[in-house]
PDB file as gemmi writes it, atoms N, CA and C in Angstrom:
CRYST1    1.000    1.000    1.000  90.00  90.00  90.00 P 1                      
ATOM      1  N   UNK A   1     -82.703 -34.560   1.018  1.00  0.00           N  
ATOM      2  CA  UNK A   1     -82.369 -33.208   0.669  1.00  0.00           C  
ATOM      3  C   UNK A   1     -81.361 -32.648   1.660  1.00  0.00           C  
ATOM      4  N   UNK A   2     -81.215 -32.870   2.688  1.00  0.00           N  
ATOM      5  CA  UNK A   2     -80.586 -32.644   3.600  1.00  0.00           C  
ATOM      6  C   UNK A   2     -79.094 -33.177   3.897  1.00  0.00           C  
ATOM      7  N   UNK A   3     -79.300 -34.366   3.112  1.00  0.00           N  
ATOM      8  CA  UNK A   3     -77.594 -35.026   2.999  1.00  0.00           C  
ATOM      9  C   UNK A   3     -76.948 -34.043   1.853  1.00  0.00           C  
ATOM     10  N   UNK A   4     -78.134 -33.831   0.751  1.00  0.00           N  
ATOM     11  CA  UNK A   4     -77.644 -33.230  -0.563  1.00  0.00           C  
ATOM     12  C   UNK A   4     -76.790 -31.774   0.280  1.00  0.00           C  
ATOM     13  N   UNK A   5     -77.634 -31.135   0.955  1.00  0.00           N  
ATOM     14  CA  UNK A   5     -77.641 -29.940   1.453  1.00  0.00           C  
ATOM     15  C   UNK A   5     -76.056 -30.117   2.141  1.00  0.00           C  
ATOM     16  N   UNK A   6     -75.991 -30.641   2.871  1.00  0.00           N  
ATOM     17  CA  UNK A   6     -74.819 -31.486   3.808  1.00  0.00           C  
ATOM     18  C   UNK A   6     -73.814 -31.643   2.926  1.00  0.00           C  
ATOM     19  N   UNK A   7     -73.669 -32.128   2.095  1.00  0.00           N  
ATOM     20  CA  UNK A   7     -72.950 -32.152   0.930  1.00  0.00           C  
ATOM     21  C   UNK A   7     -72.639 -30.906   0.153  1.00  0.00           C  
ATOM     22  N   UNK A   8     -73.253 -30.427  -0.258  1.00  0.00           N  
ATOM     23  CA  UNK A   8     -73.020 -29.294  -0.694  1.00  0.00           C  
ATOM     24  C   UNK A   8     -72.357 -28.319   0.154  1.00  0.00           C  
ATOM     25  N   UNK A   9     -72.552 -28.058   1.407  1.00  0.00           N  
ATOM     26  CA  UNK A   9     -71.700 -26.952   2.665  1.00  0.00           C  
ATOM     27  C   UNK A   9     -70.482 -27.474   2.401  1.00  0.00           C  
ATOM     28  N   UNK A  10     -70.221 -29.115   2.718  1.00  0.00           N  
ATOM     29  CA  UNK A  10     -68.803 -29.431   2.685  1.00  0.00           C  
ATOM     30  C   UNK A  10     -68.422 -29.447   1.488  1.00  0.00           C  
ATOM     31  N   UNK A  11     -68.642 -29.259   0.894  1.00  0.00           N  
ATOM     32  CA  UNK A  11     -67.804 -28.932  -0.657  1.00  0.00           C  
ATOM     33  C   UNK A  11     -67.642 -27.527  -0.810  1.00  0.00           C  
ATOM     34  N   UNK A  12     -68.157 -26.561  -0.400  1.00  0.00           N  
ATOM     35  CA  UNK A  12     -67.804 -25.174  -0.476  1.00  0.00           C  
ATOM     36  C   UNK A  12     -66.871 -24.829   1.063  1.00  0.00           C  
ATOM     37  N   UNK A  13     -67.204 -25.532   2.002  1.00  0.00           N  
ATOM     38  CA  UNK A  13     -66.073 -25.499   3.062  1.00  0.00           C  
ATOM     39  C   UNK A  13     -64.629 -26.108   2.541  1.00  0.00           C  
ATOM     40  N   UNK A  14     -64.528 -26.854   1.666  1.00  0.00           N  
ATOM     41  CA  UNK A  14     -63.900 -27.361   1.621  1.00  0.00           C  
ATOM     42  C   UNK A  14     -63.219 -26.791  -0.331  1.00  0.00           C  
ATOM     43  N   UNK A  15     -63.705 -26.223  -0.766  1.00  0.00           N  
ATOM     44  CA  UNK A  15     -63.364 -25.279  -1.432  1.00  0.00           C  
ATOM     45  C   UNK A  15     -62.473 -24.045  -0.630  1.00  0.00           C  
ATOM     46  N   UNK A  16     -63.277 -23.277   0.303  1.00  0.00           N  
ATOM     47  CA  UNK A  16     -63.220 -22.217   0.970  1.00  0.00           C  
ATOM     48  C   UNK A  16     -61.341 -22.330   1.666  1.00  0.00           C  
ATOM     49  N   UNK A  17     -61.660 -24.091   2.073  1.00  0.00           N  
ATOM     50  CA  UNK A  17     -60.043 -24.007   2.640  1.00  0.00           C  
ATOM     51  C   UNK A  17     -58.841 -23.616   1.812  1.00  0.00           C  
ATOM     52  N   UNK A  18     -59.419 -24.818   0.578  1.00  0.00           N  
ATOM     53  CA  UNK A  18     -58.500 -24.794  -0.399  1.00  0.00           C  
ATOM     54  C   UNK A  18     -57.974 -23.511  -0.653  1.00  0.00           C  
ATOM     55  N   UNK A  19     -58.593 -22.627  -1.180  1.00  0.00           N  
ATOM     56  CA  UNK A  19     -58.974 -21.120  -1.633  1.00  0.00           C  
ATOM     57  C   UNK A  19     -58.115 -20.182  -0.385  1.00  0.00           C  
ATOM     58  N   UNK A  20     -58.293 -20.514   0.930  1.00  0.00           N  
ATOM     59  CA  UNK A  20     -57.143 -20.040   1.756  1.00  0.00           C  
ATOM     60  C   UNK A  20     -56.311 -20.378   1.885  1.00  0.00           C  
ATOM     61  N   UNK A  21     -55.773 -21.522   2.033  1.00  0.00           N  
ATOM     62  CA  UNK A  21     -54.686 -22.038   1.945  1.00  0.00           C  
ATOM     63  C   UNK A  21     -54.051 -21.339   0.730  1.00  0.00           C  
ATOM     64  N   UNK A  22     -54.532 -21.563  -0.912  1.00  0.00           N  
ATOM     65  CA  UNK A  22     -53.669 -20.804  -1.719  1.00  0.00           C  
ATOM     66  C   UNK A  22     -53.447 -19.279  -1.525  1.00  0.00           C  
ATOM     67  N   UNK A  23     -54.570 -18.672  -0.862  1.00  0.00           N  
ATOM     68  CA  UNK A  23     -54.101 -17.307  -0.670  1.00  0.00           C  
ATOM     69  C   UNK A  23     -53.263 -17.433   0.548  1.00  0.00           C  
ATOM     70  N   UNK A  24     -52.805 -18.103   1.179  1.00  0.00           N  
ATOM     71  CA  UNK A  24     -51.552 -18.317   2.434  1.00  0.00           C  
ATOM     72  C   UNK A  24     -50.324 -18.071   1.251  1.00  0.00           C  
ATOM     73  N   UNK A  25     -50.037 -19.020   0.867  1.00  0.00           N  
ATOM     74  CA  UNK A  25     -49.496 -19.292  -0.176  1.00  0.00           C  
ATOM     75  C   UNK A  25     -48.909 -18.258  -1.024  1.00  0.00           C  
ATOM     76  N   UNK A  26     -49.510 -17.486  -1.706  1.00  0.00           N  
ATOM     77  CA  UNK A  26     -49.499 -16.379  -2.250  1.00  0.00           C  
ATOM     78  C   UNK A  26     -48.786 -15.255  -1.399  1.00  0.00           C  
ATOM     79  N   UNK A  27     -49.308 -15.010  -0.087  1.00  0.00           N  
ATOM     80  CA  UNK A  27     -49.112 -14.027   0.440  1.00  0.00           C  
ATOM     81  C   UNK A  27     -47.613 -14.117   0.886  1.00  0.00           C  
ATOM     82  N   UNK A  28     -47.109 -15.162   1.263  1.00  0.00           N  
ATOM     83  CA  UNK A  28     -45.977 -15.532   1.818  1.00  0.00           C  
ATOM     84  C   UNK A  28     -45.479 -15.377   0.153  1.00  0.00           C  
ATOM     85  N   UNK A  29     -45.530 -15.855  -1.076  1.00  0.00           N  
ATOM     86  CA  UNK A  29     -44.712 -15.451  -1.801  1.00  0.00           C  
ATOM     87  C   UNK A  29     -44.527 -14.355  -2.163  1.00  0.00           C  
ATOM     88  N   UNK A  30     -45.998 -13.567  -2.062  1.00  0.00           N  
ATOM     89  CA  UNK A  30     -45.769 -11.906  -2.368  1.00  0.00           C  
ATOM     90  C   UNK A  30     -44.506 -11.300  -1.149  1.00  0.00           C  
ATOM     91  N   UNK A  31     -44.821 -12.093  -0.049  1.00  0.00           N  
ATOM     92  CA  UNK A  31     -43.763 -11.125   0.926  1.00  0.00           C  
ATOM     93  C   UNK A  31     -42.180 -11.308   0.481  1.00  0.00           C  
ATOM     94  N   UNK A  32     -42.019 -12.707   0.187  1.00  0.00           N  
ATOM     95  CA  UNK A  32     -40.922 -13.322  -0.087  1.00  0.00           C  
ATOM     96  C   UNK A  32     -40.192 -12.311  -1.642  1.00  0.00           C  
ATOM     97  N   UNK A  33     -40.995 -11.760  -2.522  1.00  0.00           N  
ATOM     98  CA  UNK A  33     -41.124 -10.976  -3.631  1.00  0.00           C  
ATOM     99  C   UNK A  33     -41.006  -9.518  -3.026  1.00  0.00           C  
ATOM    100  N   UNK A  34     -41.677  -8.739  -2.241  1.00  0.00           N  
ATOM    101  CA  UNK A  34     -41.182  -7.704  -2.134  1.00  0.00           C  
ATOM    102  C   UNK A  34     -40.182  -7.807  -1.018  1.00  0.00           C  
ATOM    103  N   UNK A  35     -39.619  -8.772  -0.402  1.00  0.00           N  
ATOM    104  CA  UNK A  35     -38.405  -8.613   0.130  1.00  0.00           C  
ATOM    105  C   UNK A  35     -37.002  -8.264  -0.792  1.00  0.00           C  
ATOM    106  N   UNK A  36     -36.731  -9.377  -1.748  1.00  0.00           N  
ATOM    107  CA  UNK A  36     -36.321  -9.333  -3.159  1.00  0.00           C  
ATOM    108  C   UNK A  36     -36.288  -7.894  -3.780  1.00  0.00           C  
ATOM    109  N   UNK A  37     -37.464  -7.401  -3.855  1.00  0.00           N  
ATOM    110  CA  UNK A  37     -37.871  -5.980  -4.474  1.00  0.00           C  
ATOM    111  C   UNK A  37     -36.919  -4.949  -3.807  1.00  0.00           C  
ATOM    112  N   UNK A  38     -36.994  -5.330  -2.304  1.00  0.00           N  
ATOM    113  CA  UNK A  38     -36.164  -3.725  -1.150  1.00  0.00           C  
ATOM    114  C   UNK A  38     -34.609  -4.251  -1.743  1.00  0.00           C  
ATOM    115  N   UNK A  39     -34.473  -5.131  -1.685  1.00  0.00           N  
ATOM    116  CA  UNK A  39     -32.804  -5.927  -1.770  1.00  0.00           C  
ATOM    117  C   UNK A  39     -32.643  -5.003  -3.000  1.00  0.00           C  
ATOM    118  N   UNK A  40     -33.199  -4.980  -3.919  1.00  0.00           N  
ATOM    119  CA  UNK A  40     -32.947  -5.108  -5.414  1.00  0.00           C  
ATOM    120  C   UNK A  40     -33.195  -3.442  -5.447  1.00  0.00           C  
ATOM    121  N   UNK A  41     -33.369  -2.953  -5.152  1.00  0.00           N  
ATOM    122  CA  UNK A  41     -33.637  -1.206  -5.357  1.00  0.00           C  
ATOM    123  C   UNK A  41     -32.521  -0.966  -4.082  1.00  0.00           C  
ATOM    124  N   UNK A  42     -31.978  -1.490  -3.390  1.00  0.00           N  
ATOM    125  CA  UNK A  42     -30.915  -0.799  -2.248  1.00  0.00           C  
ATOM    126  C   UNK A  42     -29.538  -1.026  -2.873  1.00  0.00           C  
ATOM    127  N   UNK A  43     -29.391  -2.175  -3.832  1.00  0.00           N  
ATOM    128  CA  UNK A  43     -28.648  -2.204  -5.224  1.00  0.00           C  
ATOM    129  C   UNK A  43     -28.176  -1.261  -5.816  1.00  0.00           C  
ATOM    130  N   UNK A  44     -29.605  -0.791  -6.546  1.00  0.00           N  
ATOM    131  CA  UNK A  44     -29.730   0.121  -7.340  1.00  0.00           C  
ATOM    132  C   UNK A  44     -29.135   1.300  -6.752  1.00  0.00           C  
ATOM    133  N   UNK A  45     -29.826   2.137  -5.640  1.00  0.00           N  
ATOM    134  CA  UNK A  45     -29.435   3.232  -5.306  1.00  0.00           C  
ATOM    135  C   UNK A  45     -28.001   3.123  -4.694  1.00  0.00           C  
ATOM    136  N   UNK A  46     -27.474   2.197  -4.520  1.00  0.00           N  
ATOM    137  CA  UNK A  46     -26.180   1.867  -4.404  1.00  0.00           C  
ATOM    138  C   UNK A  46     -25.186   2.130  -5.551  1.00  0.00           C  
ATOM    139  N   UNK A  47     -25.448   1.461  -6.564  1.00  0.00           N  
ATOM    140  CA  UNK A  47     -25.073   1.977  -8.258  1.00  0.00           C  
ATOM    141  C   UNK A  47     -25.192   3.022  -8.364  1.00  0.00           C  
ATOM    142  N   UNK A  48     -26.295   3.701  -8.108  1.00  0.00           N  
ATOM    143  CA  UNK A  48     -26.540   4.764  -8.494  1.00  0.00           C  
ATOM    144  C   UNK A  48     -25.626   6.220  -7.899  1.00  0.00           C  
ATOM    145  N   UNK A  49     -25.398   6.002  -6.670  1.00  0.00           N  
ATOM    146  CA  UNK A  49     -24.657   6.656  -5.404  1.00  0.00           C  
ATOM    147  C   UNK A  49     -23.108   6.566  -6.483  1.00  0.00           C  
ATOM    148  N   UNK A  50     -22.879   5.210  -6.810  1.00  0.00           N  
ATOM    149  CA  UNK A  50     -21.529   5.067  -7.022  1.00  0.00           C  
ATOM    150  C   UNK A  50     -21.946   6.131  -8.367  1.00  0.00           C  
ATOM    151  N   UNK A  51     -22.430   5.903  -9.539  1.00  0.00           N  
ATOM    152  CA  UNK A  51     -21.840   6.414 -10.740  1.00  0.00           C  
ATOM    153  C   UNK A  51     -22.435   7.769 -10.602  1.00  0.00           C  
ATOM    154  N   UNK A  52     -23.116   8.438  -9.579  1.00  0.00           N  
ATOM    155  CA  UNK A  52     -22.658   9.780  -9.738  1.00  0.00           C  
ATOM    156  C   UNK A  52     -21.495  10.328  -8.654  1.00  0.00           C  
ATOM    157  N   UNK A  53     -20.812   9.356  -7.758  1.00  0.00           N  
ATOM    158  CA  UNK A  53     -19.676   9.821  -7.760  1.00  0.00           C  
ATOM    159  C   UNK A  53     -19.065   9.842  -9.065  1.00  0.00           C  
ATOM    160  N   UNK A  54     -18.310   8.033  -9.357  1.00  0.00           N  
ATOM    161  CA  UNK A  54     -17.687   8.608 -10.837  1.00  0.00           C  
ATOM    162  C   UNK A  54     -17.745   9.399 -11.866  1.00  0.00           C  
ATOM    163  N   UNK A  55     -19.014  10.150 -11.705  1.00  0.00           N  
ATOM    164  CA  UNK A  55     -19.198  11.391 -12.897  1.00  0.00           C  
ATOM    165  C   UNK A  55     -18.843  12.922 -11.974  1.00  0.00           C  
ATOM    166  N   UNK A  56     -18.626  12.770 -11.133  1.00  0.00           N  
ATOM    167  CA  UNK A  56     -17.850  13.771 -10.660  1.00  0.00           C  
ATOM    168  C   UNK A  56     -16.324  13.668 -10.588  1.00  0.00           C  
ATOM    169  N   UNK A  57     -16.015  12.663  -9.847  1.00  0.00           N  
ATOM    170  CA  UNK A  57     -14.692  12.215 -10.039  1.00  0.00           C  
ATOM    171  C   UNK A  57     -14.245  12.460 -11.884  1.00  0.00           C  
ATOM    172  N   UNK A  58     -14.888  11.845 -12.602  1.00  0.00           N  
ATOM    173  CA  UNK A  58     -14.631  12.242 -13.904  1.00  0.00           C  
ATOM    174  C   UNK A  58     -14.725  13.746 -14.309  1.00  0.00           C  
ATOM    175  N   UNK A  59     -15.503  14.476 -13.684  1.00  0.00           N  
ATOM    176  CA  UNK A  59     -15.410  15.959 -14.034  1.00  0.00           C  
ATOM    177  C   UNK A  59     -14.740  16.411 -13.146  1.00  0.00           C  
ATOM    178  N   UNK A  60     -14.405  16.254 -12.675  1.00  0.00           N  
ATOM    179  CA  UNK A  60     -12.982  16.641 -11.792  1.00  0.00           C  
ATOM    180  C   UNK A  60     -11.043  16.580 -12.310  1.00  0.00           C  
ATOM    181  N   UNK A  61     -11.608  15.233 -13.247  1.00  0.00           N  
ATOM    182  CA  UNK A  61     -10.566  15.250 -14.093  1.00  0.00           C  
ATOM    183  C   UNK A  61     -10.419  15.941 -15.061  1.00  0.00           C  
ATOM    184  N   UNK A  62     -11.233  16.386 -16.030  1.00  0.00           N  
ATOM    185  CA  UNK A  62     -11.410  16.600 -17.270  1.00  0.00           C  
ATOM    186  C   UNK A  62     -11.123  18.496 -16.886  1.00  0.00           C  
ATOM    187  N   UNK A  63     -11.674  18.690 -15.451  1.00  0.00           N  
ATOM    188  CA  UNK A  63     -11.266  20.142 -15.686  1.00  0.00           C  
ATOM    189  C   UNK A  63      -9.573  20.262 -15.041  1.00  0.00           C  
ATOM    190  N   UNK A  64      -8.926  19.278 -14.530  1.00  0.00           N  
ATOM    191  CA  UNK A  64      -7.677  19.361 -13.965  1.00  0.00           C  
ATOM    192  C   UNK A  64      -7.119  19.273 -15.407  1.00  0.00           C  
ATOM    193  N   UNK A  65      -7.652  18.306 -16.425  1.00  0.00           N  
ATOM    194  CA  UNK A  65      -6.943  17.766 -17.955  1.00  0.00           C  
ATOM    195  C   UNK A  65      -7.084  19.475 -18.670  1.00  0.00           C  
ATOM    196  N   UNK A  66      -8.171  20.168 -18.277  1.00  0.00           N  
ATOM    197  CA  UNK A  66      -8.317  21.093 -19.182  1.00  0.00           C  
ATOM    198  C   UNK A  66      -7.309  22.395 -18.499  1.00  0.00           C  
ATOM    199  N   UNK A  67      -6.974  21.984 -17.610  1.00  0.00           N  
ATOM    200  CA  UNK A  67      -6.027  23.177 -16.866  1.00  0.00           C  
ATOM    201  C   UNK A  67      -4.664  22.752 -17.389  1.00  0.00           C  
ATOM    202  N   UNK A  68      -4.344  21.992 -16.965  1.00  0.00           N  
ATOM    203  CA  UNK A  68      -2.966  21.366 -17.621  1.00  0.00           C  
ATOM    204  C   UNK A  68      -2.706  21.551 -19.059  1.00  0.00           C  
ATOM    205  N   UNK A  69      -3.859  21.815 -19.784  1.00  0.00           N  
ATOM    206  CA  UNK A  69      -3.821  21.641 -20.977  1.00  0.00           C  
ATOM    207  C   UNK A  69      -3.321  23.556 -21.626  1.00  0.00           C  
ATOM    208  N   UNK A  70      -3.907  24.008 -20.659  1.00  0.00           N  
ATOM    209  CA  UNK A  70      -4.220  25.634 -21.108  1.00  0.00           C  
ATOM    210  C   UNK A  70      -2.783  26.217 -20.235  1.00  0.00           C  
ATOM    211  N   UNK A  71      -1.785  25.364 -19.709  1.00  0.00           N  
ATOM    212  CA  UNK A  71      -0.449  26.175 -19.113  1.00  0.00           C  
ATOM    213  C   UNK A  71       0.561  25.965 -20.305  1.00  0.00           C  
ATOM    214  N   UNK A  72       0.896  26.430 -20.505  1.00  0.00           N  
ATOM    215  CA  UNK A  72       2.218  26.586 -21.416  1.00  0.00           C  
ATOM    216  C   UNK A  72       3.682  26.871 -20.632  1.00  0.00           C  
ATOM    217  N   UNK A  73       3.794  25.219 -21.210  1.00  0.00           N  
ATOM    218  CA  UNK A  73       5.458  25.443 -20.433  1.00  0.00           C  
ATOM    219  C   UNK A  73       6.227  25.659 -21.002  1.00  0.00           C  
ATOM    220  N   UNK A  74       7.231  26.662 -20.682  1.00  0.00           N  
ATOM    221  CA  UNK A  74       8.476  27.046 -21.682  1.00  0.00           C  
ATOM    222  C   UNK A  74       9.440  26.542 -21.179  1.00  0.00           C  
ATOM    223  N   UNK A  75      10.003  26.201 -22.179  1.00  0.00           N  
ATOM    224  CA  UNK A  75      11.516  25.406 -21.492  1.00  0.00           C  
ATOM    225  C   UNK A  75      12.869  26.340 -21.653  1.00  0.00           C  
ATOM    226  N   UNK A  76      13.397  26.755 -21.460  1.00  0.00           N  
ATOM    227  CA  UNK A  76      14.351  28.084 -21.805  1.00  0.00           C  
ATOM    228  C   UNK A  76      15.372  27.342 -22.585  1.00  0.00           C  
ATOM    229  N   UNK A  77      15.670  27.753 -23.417  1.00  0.00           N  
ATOM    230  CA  UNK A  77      16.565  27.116 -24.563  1.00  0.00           C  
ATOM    231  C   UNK A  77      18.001  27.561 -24.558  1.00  0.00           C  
ATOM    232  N   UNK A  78      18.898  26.891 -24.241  1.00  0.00           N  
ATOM    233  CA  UNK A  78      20.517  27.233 -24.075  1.00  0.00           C  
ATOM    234  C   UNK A  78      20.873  27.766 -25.404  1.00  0.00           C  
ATOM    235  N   UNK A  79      20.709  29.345 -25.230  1.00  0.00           N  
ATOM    236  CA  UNK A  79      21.651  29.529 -26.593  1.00  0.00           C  
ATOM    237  C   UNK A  79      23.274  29.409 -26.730  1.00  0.00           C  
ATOM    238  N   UNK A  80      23.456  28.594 -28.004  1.00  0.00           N  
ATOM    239  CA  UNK A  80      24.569  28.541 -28.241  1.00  0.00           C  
ATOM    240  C   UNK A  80      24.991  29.262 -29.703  1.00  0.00           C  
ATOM    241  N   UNK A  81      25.003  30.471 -29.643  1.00  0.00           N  
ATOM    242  CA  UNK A  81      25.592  31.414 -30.817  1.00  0.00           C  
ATOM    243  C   UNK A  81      27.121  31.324 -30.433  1.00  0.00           C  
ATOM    244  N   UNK A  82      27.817  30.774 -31.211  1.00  0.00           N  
ATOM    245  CA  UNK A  82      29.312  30.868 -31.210  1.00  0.00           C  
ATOM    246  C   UNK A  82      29.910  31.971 -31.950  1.00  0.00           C  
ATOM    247  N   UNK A  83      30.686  32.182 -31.772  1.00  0.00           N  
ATOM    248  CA  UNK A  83      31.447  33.849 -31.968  1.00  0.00           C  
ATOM    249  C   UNK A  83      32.416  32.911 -33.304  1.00  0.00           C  
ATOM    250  N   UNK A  84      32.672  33.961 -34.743  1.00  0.00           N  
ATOM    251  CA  UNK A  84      32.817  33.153 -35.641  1.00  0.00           C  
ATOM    252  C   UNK A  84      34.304  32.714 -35.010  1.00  0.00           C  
ATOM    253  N   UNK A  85      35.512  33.266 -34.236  1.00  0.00           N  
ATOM    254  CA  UNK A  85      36.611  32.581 -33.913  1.00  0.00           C  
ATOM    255  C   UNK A  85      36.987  31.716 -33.239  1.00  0.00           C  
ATOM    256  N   UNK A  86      35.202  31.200 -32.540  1.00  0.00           N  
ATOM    257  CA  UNK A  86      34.966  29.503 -31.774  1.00  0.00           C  
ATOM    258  C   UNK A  86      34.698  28.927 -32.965  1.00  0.00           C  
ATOM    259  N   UNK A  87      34.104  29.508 -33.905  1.00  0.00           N  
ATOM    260  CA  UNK A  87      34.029  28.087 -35.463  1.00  0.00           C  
ATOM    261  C   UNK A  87      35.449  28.045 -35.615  1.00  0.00           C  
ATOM    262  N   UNK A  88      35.974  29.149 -35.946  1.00  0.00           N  
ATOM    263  CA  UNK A  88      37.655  28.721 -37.015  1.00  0.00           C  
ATOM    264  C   UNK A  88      38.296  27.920 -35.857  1.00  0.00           C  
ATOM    265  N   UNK A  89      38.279  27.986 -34.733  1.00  0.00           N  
ATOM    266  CA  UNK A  89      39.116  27.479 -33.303  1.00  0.00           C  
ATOM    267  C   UNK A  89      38.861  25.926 -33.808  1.00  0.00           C  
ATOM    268  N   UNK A  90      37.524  25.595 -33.757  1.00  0.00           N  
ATOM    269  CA  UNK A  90      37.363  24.267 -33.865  1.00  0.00           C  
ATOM    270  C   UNK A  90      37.125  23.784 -35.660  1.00  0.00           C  
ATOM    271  N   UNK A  91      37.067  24.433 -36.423  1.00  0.00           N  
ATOM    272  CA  UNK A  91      37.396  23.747 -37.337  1.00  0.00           C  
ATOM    273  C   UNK A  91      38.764  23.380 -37.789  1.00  0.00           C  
ATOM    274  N   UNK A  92      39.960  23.968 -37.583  1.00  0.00           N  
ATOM    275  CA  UNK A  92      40.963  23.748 -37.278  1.00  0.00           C  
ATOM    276  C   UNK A  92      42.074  22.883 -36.334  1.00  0.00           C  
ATOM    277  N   UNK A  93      40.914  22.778 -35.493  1.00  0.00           N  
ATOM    278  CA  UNK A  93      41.229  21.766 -34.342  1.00  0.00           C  
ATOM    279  C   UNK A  93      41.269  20.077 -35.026  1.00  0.00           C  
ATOM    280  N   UNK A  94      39.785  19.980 -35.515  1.00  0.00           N  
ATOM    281  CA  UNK A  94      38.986  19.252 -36.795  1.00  0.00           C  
ATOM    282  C   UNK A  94      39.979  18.720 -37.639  1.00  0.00           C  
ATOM    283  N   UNK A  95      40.514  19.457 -38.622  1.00  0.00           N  
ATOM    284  CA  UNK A  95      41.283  19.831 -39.660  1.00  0.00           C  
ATOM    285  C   UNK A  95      42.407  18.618 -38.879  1.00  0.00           C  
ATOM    286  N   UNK A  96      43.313  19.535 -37.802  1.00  0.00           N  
ATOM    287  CA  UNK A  96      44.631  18.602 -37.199  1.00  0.00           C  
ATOM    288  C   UNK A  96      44.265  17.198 -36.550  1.00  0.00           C  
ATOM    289  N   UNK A  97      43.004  17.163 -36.439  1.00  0.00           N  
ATOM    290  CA  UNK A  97      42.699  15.771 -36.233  1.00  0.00           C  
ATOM    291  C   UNK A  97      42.702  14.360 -37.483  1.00  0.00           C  
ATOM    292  N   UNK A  98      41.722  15.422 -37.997  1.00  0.00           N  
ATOM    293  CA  UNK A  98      42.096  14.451 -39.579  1.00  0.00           C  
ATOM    294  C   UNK A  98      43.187  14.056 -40.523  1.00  0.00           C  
ATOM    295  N   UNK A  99      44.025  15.324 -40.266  1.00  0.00           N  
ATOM    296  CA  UNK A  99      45.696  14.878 -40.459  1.00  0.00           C  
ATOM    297  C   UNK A  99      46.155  13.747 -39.465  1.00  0.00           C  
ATOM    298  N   UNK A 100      46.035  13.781 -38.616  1.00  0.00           N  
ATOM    299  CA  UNK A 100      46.630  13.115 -37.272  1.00  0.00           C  
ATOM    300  C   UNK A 100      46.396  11.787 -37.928  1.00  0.00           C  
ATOM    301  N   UNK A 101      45.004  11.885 -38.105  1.00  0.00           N  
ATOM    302  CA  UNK A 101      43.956   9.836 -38.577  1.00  0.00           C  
ATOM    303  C   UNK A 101      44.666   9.529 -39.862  1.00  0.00           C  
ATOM    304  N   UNK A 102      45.087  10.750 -40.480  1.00  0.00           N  
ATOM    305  CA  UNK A 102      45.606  10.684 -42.306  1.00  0.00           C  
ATOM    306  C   UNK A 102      46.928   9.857 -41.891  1.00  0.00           C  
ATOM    307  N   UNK A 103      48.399  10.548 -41.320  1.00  0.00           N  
ATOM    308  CA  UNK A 103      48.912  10.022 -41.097  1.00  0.00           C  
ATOM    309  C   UNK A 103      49.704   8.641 -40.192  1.00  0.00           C  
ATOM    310  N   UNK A 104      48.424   8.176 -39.259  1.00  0.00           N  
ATOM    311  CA  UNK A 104      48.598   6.949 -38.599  1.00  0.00           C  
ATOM    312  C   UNK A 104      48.291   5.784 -39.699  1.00  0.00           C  
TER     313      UNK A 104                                                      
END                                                                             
């Protein structure tokens, strides 16, 4: 009874190791996992940092686009009203030209 007994301790000692050893195991992968985890969320808030700059940067544009948009530029327009004796001046001018081409 006593070997049985003997037997039996070392099989639950020897369970018991096993059983720590995998929780060694484990623990080192859990650490190895939330290391991964900090990496992976310092990412994130990294992304995150960036695209709410770009959504400012973008609203920054959109109200410079909306300013630009609301100026009205006038361009001042060269009037050229000719006095009717600058038409007859140059249609006549016109006129002796086309004779000129008629007779060459």
């Amino acid at each position: 009874m006593t070997e049985n007994l003997n037997t039996l301790i070392e099989d639950i000692r020897s369970r018991s190791l096993q059983i720590a050893a995998e929780l060694k195991t484990e623990r080192a992968q859990h650490e190895v996992l939330q290391g991964e985890l900090r990496h992976i969320q310092a990412l994130y808030q990294a992304e995150q940092a960036q695209v709410k700059q770009l959504e400012a940067t973008i609203e920054e544009l959109n109200v410079s686009l909306a300013e630009a948009q609301n100026k009205v530029v006038e361009v001042p327009v060269a009037t050229s009203s000719r006095n009717a004796e600058e038409i007859d001046a140059l249609v006549k001018e016109i006129e002796f030209c086309i004779d000129k081409l008629k007779q060459a």
